[in-house]
C-alpha positions as CSV (number, residue, x, y, z in Angstrom):
1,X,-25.3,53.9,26.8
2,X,-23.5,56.1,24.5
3,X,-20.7,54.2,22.3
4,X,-16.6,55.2,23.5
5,X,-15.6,57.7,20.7
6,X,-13.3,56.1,18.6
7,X,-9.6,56.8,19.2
8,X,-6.3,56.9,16.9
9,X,-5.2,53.6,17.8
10,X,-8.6,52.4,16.2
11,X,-8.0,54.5,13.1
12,X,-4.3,52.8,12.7
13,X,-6.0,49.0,13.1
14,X,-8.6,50.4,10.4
15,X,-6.1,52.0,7.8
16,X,-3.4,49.0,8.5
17,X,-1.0,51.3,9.5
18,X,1.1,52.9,12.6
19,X,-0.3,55.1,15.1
20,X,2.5,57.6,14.1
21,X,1.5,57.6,10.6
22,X,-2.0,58.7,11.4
23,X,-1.2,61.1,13.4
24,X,1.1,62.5,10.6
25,X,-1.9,62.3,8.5
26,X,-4.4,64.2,10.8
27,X,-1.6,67.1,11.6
28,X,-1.1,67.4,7.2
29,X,2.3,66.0,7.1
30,X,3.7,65.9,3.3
31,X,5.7,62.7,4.4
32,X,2.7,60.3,4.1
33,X,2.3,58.6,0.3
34,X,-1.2,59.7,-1.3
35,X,-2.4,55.8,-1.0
36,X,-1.8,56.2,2.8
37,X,-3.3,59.4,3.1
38,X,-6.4,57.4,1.4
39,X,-6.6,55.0,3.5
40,X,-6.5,56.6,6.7
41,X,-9.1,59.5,5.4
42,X,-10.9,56.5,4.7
43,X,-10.6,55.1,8.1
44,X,-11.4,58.3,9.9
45,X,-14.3,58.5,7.6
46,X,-15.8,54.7,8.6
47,X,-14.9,55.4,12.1
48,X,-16.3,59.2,12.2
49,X,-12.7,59.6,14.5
50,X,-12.8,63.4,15.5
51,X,-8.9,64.3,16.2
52,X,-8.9,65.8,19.8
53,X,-7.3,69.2,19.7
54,X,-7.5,69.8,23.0
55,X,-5.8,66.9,24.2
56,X,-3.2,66.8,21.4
57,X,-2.1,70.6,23.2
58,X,-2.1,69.2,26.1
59,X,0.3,66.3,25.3
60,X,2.3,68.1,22.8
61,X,2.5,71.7,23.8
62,X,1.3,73.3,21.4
63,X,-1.5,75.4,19.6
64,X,-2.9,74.0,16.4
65,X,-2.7,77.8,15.2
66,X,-0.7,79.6,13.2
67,X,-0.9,83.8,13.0
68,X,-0.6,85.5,9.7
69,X,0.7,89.1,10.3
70,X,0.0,91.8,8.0
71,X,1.6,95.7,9.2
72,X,-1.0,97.1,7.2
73,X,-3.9,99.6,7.6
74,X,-7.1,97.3,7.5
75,X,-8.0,99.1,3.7
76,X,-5.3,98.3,2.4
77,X,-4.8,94.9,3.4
78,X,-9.2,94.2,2.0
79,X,-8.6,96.5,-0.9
80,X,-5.3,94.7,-2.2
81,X,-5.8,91.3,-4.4
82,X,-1.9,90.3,-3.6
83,X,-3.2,89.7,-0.2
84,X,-6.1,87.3,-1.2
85,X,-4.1,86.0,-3.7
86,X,-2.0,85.3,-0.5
87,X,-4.3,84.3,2.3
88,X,-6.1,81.4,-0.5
89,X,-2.4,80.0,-1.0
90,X,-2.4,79.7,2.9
91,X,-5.6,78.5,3.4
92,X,-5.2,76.1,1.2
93,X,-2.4,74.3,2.3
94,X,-3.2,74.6,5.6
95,X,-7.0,72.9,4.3
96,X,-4.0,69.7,4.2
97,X,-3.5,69.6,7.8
98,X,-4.9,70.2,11.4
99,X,-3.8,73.7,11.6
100,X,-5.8,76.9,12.0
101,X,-4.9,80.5,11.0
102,X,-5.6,83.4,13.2
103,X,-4.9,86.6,11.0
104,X,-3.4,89.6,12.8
105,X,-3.9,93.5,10.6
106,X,-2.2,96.5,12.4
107,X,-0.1,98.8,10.8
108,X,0.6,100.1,14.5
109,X,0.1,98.2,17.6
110,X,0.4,101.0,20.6
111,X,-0.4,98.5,22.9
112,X,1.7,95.5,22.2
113,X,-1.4,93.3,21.8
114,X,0.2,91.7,18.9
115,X,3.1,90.9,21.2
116,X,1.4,89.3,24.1
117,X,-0.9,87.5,21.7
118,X,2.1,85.7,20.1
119,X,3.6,85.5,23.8
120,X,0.6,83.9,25.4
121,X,1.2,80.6,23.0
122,X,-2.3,80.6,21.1
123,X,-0.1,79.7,18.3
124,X,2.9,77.8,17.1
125,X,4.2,80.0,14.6
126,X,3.5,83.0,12.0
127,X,3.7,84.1,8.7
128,X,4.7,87.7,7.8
129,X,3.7,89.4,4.7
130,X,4.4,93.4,3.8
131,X,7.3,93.5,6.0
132,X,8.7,97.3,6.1
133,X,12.0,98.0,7.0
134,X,12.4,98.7,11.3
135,X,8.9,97.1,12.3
136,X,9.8,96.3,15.8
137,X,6.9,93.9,16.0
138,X,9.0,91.5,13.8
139,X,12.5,91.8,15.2
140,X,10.4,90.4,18.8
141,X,8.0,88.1,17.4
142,X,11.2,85.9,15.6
143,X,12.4,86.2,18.7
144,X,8.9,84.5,20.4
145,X,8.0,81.6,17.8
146,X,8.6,80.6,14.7
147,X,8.8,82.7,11.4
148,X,8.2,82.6,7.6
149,X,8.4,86.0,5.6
150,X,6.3,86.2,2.3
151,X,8.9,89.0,0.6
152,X,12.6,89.2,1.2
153,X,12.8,90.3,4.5
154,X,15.9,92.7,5.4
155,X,18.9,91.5,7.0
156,X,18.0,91.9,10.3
157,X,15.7,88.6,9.7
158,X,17.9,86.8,7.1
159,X,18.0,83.9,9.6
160,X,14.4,83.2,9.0
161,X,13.1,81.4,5.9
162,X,10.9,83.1,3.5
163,X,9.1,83.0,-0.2
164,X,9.5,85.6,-2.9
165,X,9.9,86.4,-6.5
166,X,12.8,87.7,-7.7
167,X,11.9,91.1,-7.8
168,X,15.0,92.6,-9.5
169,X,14.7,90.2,-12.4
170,X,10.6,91.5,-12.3
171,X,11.4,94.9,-12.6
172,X,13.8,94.7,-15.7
173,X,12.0,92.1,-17.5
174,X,9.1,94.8,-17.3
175,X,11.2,97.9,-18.4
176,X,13.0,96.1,-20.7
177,X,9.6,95.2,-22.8
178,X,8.6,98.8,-22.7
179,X,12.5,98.9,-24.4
180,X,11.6,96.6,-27.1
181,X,8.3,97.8,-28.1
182,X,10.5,101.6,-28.7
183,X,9.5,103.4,-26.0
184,X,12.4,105.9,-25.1
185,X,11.2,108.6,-22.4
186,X,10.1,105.7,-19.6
187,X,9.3,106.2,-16.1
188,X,8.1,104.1,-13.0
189,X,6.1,104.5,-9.7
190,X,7.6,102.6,-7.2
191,X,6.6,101.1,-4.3
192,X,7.4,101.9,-0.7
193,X,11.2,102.2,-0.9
194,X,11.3,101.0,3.1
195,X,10.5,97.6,1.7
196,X,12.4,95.0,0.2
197,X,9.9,94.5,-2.9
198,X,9.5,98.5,-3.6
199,X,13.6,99.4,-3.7
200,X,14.4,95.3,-5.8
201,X,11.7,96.3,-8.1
202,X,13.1,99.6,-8.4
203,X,16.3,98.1,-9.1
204,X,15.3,96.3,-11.9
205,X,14.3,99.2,-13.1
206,X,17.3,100.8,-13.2
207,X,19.1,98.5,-14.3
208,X,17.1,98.1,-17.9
209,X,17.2,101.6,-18.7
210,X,20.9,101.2,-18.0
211,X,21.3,98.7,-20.4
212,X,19.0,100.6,-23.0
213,X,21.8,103.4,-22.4
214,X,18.2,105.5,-21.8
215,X,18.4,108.6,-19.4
216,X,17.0,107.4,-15.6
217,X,15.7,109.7,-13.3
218,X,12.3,109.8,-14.2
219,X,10.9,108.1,-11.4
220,X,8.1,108.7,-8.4
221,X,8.0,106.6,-5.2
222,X,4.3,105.6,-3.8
223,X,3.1,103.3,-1.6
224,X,1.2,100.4,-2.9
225,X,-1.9,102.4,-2.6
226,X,-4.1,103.9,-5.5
227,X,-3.9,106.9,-4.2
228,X,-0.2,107.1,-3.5
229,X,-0.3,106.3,-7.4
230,X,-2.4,108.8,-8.4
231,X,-0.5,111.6,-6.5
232,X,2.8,110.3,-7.9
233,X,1.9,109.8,-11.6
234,X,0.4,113.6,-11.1
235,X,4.1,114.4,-10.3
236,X,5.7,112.5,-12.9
237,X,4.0,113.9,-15.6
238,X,4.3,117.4,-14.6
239,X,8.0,116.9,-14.1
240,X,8.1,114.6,-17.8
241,X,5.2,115.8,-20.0
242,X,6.8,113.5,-23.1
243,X,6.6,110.4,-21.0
244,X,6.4,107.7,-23.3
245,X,6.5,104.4,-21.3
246,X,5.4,103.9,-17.6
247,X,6.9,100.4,-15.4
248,X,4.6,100.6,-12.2
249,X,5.9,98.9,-9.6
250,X,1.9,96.8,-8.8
251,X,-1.4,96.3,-10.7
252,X,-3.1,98.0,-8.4
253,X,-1.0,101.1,-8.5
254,X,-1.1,100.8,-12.2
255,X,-4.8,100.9,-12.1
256,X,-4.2,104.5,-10.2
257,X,-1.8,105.8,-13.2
258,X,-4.5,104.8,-16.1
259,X,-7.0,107.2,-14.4
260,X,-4.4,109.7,-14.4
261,X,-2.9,109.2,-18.2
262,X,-7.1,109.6,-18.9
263,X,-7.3,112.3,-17.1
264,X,-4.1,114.1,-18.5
265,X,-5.4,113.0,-22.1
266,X,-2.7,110.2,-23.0
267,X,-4.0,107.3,-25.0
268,X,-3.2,103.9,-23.7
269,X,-0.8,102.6,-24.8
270,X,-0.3,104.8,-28.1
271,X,0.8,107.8,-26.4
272,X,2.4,106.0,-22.9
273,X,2.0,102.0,-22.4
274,X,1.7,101.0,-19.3
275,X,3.4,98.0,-17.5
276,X,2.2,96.9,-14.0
277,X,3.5,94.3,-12.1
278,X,1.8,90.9,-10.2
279,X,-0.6,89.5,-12.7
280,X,-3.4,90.1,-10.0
281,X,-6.9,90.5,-11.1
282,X,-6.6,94.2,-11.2
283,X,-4.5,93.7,-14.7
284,X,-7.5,92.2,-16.2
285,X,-11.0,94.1,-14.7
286,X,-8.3,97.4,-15.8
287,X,-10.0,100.0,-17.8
288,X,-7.1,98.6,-20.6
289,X,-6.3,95.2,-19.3
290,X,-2.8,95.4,-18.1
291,X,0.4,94.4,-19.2
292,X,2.7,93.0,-16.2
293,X,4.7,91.2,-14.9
294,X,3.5,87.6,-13.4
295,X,4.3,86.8,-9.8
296,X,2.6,83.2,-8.4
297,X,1.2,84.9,-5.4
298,X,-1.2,82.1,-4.6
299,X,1.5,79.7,-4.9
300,X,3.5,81.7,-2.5
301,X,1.2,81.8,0.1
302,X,0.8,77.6,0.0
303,X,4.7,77.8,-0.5
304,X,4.7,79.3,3.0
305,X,2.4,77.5,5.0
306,X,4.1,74.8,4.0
307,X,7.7,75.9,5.5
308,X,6.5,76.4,8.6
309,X,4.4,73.7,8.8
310,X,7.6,71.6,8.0
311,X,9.3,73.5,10.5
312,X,6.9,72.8,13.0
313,X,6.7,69.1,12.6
314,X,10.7,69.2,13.4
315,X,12.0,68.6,9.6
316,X,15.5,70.5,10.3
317,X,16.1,70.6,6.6
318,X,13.6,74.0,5.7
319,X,15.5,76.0,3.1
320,X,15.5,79.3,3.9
321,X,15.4,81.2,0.6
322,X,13.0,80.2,-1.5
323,X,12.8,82.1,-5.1
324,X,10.4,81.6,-7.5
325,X,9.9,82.6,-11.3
326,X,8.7,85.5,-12.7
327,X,7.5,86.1,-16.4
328,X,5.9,89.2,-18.8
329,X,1.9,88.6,-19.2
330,X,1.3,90.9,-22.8
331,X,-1.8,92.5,-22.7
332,X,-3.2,95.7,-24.3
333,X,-2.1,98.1,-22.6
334,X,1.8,97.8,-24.0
């Protein structure tokens, strides 16, 4: 006759501690000391305890899932590095607890079926990266279960909490290098100015040639994309032959405007350097590696998981704007 499977209360006697305090183990609570955490891993190792999802949902009402939503064409979303930079910060913290992650890619939903997914309670919460300004499937899923934006979100969501760089700061810390190196005729691609990231990047911008008392104006908005990139370094350059400095508002993007320079015949960096923006492994496998500006996407993403995590384990005290550092990564392309 086959052995009872072993149940929490038998992992607490093994582990010498409460039944409350393994259960904060098994679900990846932060509140547990790393000697505790050892000694109930240890337990559930002796005992070969397997947590039982399906009755914890039962008792607790919940999911054990959390949805990462991306409003983003599928390509873009696999062809971008900030996203898994993003999804590995995730993953990893939620590695820590009991939690899956159920990732959701539509940059339009005709249907709703993002909707009455998050409705039909398969999870307990989501995490929101690329946020554009007006996506309706935002403004109704904060209103379904619980939110954490990676990005400034706009102020229709400032009640939610969310994880960013201080994108502003980014963007002049990047034009103000091309400044100091002596570059006078200097130009950016943006991002998509219906985002938070693309129009505070922007910003930044601004605000260094400003300060340089440089002429602004010379300036091309894209999309993230290469090929948004491409198309709008095309149209700087026609519109500012003499371009001698280029702040580009992603790596990826910036990887788009070296093919161009190339293919206009403008050395890198001695006739236009080049500064990108995210430190993502497209600054480094760059035909010139990349200078740019660092953001800790990885970090963000763990960052996160682990708000809403707290969130969902009741801790009331989740701060809900959460900024962290930026800093200039020199490499040779200014």
């Amino acid at each position: 006759m086959r052995s009872a499977a072993p149940t929490l209360e038998a992992v607490a006697r093994e582990a010498d501690v409460s039944r409350a305090t393994v259960s904060r183990v098994v679900n990846g609570s932060l509140k547990v000391s790393p000697e505790v955490v050892t000694a109930v891993n240890a337990a559930i190792a002796k005992l070969n305890y397997v947590p039982n999802r399906a009755a914890r949902s039962l008792a607790s009402r919940t999911a054990g899932a959390i949805a990462l939503i991306v409003p983003e064409d599928v390509t873009r979303f696999f062809g971008d590095p900030y996203f898994a930079a993003i999804v590995q910060g995730i993953t990893r913290r939620l590695d820590e607890s009991d939690y899956l992650l159920n990732l959701l890619v539509a940059s339009t939903d005709p249907g709703h079926k993002t909707m009455r997914y998050l409705r039909s309670g398969i999870v307990d919460g989501a995490l929101v990266v690329s946020h554009h300004e007006g996506d309706e499937l935002q403004h109704d899923a904060g209103k379904t279960v619980p939110l954490v934006f990676g990005g400034r979100p706009s102020s229709e969501f400032d009640e939610h909490p969310f994880v960013d760089v201080d994108n502003v700061e980014g963007g002049r810390l990047g034009t103000a290098h091309l400044v100091e190196i002596g570059r006078r005729r200097i130009g950016t691609i943006t991002g998509s100015l219906d985002m938070p990231a693309g129009i505070d990047r922007l910003t930044g911008f601004r605000l260094a040639m400003e300060a340089a008392e440089l002429p602004a104006g010379a300036e091309e908005s894209a999309d993230f994309t290469v090929a948004g990139a491409i198309a709008a370094t095309r149209r700087l350059l026609d519109r500012v032959p003499d371009l001698d400095g280029l702040f580009v508002a992603s790596d990826l993007m910036a990887t788009g405007a070296l093919a161009v320079l190339r293919e206009r015949g403008r050395a890198v960096p001695g006739d236009v350097a080049v500064v990108g923006f995210d430190d993502s492994p497209a600054a480094t496998s760059a035909a010139i590696p990349l200078t740019t500006v660092h953001q800790p996407s990885e970090q963000m993403g763990f960052e996160m998981a682990d708000l809403l995590l707290r969130h969902l384990a009741g801790d009331t005290d989740v701060p809900r704007r959460n900024i962290m550092p930026t800093r200039l990564v020199r490499r040779a392309s200014a």
